[in-house]
N, CA, C and O atoms as CSV, one atom per row, in Angstrom:
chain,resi,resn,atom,element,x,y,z
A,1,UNK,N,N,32.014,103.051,-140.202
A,1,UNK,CA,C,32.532,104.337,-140.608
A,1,UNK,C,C,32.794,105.196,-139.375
A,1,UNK,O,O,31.919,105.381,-138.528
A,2,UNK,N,N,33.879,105.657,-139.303
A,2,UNK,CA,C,34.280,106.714,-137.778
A,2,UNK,C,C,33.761,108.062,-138.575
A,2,UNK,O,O,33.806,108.365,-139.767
A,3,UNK,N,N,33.221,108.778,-137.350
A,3,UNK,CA,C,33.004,110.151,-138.111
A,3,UNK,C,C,34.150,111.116,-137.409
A,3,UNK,O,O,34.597,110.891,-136.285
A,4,UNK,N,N,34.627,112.410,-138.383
A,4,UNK,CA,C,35.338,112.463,-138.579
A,4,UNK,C,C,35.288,113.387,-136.793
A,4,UNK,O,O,34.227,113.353,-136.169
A,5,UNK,N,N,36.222,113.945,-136.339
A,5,UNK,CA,C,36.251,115.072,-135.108
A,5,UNK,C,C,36.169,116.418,-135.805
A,5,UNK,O,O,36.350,116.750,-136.977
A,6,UNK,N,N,35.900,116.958,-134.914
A,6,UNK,CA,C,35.641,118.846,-134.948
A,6,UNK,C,C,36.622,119.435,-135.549
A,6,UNK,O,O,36.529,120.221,-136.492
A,7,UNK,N,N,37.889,118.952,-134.851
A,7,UNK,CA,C,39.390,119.486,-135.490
A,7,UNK,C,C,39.445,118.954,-136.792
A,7,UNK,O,O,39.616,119.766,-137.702
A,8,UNK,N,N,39.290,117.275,-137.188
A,8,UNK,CA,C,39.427,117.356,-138.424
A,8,UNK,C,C,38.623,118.142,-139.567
A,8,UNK,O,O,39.258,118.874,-140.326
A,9,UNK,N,N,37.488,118.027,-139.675
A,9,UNK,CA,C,36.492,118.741,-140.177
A,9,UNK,C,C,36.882,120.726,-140.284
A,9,UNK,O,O,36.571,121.494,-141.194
A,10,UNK,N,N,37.518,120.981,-139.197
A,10,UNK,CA,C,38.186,122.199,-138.517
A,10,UNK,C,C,39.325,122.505,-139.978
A,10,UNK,O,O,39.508,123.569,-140.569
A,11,UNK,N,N,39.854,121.352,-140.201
A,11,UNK,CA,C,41.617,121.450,-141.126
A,11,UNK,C,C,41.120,121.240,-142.273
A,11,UNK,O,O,41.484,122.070,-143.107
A,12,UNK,N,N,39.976,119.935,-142.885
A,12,UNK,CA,C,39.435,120.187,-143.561
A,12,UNK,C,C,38.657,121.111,-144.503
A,12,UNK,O,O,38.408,120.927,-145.694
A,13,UNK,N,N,38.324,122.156,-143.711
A,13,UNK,CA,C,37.501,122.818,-144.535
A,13,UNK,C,C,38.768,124.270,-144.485
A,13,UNK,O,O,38.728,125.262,-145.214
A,14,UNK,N,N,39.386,124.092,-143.840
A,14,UNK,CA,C,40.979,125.416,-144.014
A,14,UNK,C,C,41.704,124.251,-145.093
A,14,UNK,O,O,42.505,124.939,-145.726
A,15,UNK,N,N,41.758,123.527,-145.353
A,15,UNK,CA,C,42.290,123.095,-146.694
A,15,UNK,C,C,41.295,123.420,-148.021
A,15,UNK,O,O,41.823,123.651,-149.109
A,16,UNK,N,N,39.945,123.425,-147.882
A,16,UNK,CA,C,39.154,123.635,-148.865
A,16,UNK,C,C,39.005,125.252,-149.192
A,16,UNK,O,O,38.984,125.697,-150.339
A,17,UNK,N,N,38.884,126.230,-147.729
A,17,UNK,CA,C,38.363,127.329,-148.306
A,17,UNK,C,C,40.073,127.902,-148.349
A,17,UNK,O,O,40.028,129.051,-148.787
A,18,UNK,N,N,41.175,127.601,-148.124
A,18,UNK,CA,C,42.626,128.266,-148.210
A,18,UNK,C,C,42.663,128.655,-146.725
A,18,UNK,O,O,41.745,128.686,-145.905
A,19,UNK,N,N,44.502,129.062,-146.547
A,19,UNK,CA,C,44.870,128.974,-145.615
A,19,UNK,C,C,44.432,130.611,-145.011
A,19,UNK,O,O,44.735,130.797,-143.832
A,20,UNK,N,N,43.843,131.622,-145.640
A,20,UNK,CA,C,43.579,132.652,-144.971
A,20,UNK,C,C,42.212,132.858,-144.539
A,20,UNK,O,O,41.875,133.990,-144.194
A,21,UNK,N,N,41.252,131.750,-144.511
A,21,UNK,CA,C,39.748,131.871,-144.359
A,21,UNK,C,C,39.224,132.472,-143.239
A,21,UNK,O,O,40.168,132.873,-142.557
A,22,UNK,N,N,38.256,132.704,-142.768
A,22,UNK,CA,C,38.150,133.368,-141.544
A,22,UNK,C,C,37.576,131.930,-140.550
A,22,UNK,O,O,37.432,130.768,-140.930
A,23,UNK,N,N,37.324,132.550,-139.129
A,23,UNK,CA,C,36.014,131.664,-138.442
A,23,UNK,C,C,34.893,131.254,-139.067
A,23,UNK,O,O,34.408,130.123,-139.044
A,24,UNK,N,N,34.494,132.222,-139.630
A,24,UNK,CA,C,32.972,132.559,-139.952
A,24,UNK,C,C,32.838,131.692,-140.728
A,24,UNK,O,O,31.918,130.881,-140.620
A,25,UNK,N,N,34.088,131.637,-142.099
A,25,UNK,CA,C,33.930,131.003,-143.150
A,25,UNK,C,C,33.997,129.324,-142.456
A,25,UNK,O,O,33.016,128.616,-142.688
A,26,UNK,N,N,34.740,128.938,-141.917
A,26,UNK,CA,C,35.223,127.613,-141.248
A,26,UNK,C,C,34.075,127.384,-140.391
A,26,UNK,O,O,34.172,126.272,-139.871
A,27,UNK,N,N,33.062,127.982,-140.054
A,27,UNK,CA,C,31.943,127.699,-139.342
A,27,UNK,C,C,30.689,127.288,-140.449
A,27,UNK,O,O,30.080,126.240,-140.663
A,28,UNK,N,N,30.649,128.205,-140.839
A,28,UNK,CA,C,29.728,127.720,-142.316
A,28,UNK,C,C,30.294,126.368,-143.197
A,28,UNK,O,O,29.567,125.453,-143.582
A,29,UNK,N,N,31.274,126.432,-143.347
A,29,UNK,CA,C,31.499,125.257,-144.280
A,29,UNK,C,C,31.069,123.837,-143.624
A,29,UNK,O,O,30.393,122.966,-144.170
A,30,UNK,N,N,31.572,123.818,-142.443
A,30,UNK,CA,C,32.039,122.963,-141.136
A,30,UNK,C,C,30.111,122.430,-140.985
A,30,UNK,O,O,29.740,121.257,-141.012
A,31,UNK,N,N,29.194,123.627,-140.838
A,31,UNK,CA,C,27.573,123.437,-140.621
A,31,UNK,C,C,27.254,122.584,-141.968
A,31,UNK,O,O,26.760,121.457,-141.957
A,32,UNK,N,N,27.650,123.370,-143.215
A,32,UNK,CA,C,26.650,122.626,-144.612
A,32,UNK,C,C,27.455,121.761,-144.624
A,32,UNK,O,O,27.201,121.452,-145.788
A,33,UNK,N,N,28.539,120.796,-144.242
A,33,UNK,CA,C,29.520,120.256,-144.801
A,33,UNK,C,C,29.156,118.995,-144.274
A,33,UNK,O,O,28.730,118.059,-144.952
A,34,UNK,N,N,29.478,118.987,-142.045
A,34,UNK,CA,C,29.346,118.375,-141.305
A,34,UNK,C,C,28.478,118.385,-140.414
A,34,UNK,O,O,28.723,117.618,-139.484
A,35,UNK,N,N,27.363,119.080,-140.324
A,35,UNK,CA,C,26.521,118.942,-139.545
A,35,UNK,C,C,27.345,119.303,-137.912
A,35,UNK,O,O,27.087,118.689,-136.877
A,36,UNK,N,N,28.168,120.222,-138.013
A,36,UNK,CA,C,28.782,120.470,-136.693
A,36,UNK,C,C,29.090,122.491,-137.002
A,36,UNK,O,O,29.328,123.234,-137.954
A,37,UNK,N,N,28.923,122.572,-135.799
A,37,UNK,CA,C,29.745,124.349,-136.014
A,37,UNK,C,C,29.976,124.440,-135.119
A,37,UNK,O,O,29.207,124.573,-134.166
A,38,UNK,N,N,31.591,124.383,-135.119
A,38,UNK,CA,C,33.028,124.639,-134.388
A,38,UNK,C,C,32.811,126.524,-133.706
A,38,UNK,O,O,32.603,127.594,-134.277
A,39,UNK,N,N,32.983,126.160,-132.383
A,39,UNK,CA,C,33.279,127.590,-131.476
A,39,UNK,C,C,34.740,128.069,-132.146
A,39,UNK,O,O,35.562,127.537,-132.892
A,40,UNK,N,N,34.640,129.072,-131.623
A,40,UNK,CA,C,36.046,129.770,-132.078
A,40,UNK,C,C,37.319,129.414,-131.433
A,40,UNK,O,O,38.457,129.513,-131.891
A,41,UNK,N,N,36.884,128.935,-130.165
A,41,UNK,CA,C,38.226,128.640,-129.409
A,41,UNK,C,C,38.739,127.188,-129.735
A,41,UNK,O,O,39.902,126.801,-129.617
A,42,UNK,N,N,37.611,126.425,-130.184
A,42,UNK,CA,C,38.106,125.277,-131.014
A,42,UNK,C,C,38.626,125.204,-132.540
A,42,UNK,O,O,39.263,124.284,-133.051
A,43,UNK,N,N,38.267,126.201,-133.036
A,43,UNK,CA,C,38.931,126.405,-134.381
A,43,UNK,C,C,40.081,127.027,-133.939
A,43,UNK,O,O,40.933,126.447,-134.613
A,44,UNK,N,N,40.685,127.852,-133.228
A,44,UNK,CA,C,42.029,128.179,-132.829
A,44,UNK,C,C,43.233,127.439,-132.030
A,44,UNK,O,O,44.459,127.516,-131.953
A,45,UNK,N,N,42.003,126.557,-131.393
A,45,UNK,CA,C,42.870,125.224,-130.914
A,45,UNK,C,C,43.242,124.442,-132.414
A,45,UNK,O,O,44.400,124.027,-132.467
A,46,UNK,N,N,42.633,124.265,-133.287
A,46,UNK,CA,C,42.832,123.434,-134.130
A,46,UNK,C,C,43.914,123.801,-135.076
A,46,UNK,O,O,44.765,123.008,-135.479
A,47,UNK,N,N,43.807,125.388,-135.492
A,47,UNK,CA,C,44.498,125.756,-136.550
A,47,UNK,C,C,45.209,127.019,-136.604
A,47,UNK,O,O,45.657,127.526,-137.632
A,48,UNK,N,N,45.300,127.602,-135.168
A,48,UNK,CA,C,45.265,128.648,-135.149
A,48,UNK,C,C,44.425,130.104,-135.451
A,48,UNK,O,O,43.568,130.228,-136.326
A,49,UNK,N,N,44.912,131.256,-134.448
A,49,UNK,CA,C,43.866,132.591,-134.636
A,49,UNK,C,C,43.895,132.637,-135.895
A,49,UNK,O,O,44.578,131.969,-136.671
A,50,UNK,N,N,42.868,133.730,-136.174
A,50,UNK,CA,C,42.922,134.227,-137.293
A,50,UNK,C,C,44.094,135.229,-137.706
A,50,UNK,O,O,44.917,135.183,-138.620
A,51,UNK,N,N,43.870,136.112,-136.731
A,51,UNK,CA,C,45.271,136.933,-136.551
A,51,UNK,C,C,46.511,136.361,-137.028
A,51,UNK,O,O,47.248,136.838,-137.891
A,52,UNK,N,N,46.725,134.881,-136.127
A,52,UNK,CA,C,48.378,134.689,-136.356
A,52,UNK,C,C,48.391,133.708,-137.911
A,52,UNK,O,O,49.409,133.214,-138.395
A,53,UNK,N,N,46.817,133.588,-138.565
A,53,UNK,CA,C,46.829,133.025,-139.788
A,53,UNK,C,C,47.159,133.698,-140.522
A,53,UNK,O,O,47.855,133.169,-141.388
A,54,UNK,N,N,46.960,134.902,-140.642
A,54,UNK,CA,C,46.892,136.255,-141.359
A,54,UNK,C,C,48.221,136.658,-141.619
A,54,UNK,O,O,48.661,137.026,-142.709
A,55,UNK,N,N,49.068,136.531,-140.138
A,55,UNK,CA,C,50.119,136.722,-140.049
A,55,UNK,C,C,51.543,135.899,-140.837
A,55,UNK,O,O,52.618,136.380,-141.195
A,56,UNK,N,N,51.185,134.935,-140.891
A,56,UNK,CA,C,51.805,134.267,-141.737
A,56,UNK,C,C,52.154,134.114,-142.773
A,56,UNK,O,O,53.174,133.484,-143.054
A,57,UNK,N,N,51.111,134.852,-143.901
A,57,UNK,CA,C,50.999,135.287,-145.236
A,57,UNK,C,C,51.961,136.633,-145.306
A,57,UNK,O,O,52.195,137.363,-146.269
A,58,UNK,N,N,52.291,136.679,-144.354
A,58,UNK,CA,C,53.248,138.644,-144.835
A,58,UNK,C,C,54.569,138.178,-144.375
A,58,UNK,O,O,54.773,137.112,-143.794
A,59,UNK,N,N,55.402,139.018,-144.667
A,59,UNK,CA,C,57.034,139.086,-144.033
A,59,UNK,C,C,57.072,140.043,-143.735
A,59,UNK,O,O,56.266,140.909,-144.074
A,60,UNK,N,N,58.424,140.257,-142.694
A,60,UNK,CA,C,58.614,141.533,-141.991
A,60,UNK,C,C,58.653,142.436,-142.388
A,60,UNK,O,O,58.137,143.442,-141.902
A,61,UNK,N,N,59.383,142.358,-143.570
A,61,UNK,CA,C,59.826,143.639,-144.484
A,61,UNK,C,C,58.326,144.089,-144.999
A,61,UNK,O,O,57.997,145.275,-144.963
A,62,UNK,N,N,57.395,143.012,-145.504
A,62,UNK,CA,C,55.987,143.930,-145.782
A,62,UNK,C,C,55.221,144.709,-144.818
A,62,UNK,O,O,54.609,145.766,-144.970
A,63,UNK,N,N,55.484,143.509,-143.161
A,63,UNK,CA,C,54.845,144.785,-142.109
A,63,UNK,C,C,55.314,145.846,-141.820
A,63,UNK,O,O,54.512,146.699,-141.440
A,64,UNK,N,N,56.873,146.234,-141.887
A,64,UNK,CA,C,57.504,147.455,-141.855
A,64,UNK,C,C,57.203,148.584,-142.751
A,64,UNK,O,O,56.998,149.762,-142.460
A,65,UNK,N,N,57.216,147.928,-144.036
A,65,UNK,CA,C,57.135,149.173,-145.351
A,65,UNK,C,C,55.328,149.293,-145.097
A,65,UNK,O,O,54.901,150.440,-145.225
A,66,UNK,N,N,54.750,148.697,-144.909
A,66,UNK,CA,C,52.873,148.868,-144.586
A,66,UNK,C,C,52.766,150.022,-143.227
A,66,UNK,O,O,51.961,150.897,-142.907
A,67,UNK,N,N,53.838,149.572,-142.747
A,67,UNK,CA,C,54.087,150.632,-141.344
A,67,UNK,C,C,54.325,151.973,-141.959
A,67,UNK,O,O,53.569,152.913,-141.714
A,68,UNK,N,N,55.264,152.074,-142.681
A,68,UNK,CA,C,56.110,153.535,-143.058
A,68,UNK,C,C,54.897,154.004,-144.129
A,68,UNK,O,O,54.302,155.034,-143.811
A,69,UNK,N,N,54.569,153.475,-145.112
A,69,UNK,CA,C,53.582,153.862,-145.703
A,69,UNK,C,C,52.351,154.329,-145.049
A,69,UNK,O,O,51.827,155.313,-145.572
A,70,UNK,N,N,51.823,153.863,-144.090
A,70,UNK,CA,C,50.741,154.421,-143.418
A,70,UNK,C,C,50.929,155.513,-142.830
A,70,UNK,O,O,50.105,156.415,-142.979
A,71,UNK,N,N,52.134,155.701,-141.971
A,71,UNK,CA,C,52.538,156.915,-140.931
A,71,UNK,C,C,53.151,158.141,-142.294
A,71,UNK,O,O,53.395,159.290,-141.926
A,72,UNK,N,N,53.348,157.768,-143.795
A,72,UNK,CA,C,53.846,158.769,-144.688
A,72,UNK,C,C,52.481,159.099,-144.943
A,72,UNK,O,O,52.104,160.256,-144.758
A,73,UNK,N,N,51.548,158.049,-145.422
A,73,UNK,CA,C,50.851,159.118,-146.774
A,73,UNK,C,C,49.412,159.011,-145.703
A,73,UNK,O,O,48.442,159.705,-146.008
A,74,UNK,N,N,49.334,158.092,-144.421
A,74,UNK,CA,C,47.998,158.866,-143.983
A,74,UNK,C,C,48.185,159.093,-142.566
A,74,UNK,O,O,47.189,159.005,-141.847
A,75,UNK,N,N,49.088,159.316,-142.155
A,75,UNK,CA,C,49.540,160.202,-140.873
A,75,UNK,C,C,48.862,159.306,-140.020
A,75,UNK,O,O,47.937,159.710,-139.316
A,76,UNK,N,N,49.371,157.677,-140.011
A,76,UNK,CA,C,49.071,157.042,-139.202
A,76,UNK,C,C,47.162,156.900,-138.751
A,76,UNK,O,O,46.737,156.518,-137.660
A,77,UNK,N,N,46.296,157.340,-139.975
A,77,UNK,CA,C,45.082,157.669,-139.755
A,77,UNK,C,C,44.681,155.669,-140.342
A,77,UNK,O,O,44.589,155.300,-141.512
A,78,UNK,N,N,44.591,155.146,-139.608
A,78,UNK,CA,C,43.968,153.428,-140.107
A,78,UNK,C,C,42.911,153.572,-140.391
A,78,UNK,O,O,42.771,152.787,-141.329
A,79,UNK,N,N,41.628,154.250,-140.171
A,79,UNK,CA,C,40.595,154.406,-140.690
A,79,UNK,C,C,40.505,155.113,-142.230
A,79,UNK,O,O,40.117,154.486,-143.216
A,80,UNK,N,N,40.840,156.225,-142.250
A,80,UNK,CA,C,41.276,156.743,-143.922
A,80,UNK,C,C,42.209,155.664,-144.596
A,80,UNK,O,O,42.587,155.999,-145.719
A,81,UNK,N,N,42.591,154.630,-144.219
A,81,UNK,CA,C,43.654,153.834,-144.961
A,81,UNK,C,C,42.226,152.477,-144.979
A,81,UNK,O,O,41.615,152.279,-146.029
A,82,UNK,N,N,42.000,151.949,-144.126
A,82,UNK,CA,C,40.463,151.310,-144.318
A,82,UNK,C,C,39.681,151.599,-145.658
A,82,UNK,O,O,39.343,150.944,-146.643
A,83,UNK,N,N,39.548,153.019,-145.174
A,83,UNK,CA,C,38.383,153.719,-146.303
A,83,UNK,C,C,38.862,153.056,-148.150
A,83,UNK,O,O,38.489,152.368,-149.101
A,84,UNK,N,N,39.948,153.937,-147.607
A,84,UNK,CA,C,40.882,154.021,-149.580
A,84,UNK,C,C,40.617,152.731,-149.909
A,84,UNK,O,O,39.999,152.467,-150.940
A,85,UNK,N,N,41.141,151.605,-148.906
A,85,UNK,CA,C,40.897,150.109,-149.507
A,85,UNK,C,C,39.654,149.529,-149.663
A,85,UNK,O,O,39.713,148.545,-150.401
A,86,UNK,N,N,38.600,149.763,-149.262
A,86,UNK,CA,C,37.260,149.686,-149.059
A,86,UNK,C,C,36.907,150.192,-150.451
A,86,UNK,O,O,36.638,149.285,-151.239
A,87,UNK,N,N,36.843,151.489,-150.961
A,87,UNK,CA,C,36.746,152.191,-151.969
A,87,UNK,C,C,37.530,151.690,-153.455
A,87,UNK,O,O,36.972,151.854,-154.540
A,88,UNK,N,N,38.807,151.103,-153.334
A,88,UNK,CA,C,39.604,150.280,-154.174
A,88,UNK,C,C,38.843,149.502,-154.483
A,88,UNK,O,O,38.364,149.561,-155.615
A,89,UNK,N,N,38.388,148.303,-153.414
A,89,UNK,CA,C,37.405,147.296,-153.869
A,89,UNK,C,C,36.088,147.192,-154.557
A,89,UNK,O,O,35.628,146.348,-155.326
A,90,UNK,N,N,35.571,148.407,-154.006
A,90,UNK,CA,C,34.190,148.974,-154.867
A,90,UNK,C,C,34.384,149.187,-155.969
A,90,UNK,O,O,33.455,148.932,-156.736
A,91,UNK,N,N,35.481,149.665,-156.461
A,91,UNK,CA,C,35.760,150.467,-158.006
A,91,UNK,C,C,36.519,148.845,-158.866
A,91,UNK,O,O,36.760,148.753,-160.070
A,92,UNK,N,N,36.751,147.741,-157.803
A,92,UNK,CA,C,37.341,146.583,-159.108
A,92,UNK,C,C,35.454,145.910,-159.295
A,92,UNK,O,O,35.023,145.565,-160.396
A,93,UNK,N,N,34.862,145.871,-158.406
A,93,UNK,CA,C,33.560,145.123,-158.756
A,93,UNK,C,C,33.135,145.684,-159.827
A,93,UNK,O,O,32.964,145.004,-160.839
A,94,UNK,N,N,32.811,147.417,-159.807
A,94,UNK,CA,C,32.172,147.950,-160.993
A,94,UNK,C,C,32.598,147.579,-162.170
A,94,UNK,O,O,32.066,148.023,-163.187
């Protein structure tokens, strides 16, 4: 039996937890899974940042209108725009 590499195990578990998972998550899975936990610079060698994972899920037109919307209704304030979504999420759990 070959065991499997870091990277595979790495793609593996971004096929299991979805393509927007974090490190953290890909580190945990990767420990209970494989008995290995992948550094970060090897999970980005493998599959890319998180950032440009993230990035991939949006189109331009959503980062633009996310742009104009922020600089309209919170004067470019990212922390009060944090908050509201933070607060959104609290109020779907309840």
């Amino acid at each position: 039996m070959i065991d499997k590499t870091i990277s595979d195990c790495i793609r593996e578990a971004q096929k299991e937890l979805g393509f927007d998972c974090t490190n953290k998550q890909i580190q945990r899975y990767c420990q209970e899974n494989f008995g290995k936990k992948p550094i970060s610079q090897t999970i980005n060698s493998a599959i890319g940042t998180e950032y440009s994972r993230q990035a991939n899920k949006l189109t331009a037109n959503q980062l633009a209108d996310t742009k104009r919307f922020i600089k309209k209704h919170f004067n470019n304030d990212e922390k009060a725009l944090f908050s509201c979504i933070n607060l959104i999420k609290g109020l779907k759990k309840a």
